[in-house]
Every structure is written in structure tokens, then in C-alpha cells.
C-alpha positions as CSV (number, residue, x, y, z in Angstrom):
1,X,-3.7,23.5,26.6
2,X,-3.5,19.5,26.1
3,X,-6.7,19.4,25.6
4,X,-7.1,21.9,22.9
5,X,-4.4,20.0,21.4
6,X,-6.0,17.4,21.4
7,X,-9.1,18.4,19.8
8,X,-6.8,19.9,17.1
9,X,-5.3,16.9,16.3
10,X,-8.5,14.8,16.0
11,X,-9.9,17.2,14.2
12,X,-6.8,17.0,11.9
13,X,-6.9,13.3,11.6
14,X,-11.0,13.4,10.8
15,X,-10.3,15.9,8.1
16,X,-7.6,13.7,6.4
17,X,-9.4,10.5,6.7
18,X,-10.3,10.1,3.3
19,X,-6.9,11.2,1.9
20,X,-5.4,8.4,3.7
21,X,-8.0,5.6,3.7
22,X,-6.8,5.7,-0.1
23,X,-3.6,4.6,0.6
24,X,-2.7,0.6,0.7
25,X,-1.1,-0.6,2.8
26,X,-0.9,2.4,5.0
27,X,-3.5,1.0,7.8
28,X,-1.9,-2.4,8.1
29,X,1.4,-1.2,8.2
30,X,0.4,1.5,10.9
31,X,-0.5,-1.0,12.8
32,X,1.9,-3.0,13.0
33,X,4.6,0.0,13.1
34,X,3.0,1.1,16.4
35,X,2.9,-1.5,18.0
36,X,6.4,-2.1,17.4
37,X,7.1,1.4,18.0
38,X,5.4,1.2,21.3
39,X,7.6,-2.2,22.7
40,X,10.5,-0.6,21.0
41,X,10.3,2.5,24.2
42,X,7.1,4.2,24.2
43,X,7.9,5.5,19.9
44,X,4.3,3.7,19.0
45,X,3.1,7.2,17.1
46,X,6.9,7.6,15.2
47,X,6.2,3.8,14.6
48,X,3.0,3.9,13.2
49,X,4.6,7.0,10.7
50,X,6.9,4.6,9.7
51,X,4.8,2.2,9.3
52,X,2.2,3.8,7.4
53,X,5.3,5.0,5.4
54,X,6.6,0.9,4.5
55,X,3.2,-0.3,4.2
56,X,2.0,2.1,1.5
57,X,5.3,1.8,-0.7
58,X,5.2,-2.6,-0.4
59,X,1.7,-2.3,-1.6
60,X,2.9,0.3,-4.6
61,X,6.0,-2.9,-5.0
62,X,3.5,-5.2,-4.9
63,X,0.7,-4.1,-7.3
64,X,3.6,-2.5,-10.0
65,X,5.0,-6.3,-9.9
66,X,1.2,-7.7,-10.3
67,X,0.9,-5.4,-13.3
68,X,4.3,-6.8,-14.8
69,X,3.0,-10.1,-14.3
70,X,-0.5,-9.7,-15.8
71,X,1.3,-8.1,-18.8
72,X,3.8,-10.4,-19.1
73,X,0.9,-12.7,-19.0
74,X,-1.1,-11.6,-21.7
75,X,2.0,-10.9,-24.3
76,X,2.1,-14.6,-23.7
77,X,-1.0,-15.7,-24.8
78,X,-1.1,-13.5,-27.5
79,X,2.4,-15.4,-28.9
80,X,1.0,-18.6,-28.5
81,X,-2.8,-17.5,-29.9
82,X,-0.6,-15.8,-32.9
83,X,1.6,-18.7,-33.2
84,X,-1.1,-21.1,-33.2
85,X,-3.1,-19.1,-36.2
86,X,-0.2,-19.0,-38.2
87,X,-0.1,-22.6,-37.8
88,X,-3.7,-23.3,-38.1
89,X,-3.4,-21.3,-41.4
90,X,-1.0,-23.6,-43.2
């Protein structure tokens, strides 16, 4: 019976692969959950969840606040290029 479930959940995992090698942040912070999950008493796959869980939404945090920045970024330079043709106009 384990090992039926065990082929199960490979299988599983295989099948879903794709789905969440898309997701950044999810590896790194799988890691790093189950390993902690694992010191914290024998929790490394409920850590790994979690993990997986944190990892994915710091790297939605993170690339939202690079898009702010690049936007903010480029209203800039278009000011200062509009500013300076206005200028070079006069």
C-alpha cells in the first residue's frame, strides 16, 4: 500500500511539474521551507508548502514593486525630455 502511494504521488508531482516550475520563487522558497520544516520536528514537507507558498507571493511583491519602479522611471524621463523641449523651443 506505501508503495502504491508512493508511485501515486510521483506520478502526481511529474504531472504538475510544469504548472509549478512557472511559479517564482516557489523552488527557492521550498527549499528553504523544508529544510526548516525538517529541524523545526520532522514538518520538512508542511515546510516546503509553506515555503513554496512565501516564496511565490515575495517574488509576485517583488516584481509588482520592479514594475512601479520602471514606470515611475520612465514618467520621469518623459517630464524631464518634455520639459527640456519646451525649453529648447523658446
Amino acid at each position: 500500500m506505501r508503495n502504491m502511494s508512493l508511485v501515486l504521488t510521483t506520478a502526481a508531482a511529474l504531472a504538475l511539474a510544469p504548472a509549478v516550475s512557472s511559479a517564482k520563487g516557489c523552488v527557492k522558497g521550498a527549499a528553504v521551507g523544508g529544510v526548516a520544516g525538517h529541524v523545526a520536528g520532522k514538518h520538512g514537507v508542511a515546510g516546503a508548502a509553506v515555503g513554496c507558498a512565501v516564496g511565490h507571493h515575495e517574488a509576485k511583491v517583488k516584481a509588482k514593486n520592479e514594475a512601479a519602479a520602471q514606470a515611475n522611471a520612465n514618467a520621469a524621463s518623459t517630464t524631464t525630455n518634455t520639459a527640456a523641449g519646451i525649453e529648447q523651443r523658446r
